[in-house]
N, C-alpha and C positions, 0 to 999 in steps of 0.2 A: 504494500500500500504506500503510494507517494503522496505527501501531504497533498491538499491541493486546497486548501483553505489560506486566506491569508491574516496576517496581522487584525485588519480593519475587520474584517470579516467575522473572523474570532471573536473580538469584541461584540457586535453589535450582535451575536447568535448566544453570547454571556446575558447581555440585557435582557435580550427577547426571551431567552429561556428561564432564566429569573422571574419575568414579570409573569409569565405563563405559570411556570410553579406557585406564585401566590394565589392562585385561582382555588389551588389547594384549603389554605387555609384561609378565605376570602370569602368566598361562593358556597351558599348552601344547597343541595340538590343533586341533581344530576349534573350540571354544567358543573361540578365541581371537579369530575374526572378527568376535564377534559384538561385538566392540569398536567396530566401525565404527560400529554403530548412536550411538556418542555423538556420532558429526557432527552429528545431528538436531536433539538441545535444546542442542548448544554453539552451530549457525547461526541457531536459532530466537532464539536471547538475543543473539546480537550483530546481528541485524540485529531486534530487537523487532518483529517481525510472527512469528503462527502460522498459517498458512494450515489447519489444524483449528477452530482458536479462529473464523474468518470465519467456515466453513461451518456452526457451529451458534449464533452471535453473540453470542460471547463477548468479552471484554473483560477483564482483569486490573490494567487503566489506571488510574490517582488520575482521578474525577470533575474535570475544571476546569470554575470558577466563574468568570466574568466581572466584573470590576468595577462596581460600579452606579456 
């Protein structure tokens, strides 16, 4: 697996899954589950790989430049 997440990307799938997890302890009912769904972009950013991002070859990575 090559990362393919980047820096920026990281971050805001941190916020987004955050704010999604408090739905947890937020939301009374049903809509409450739907908190789980922050697992998704919190495992996506700590392990930098998105297995959506491969299947349509994407990339959100700093280009690296090798030294001449």
């Amino acid at each position: 697996m090559k990362a393919n997440v980047g820096t920026i990307d990281k971050a805001v799938r941190v916020v987004l899954g955050v704010a999604l997890l408090s739905l947890l302890f937020v939301v009374d009912g049903g809509l409450r589950w739907l908190g789980l769904v922050s697992l998704v972009p919190l495992a996506t950013a700590l392990f930098g790989y998105c297995p959506l991002y491969s299947v349509l070859g994407m990339s959100t990575c700093a280009a690296r430049t090798r030294p001449a």
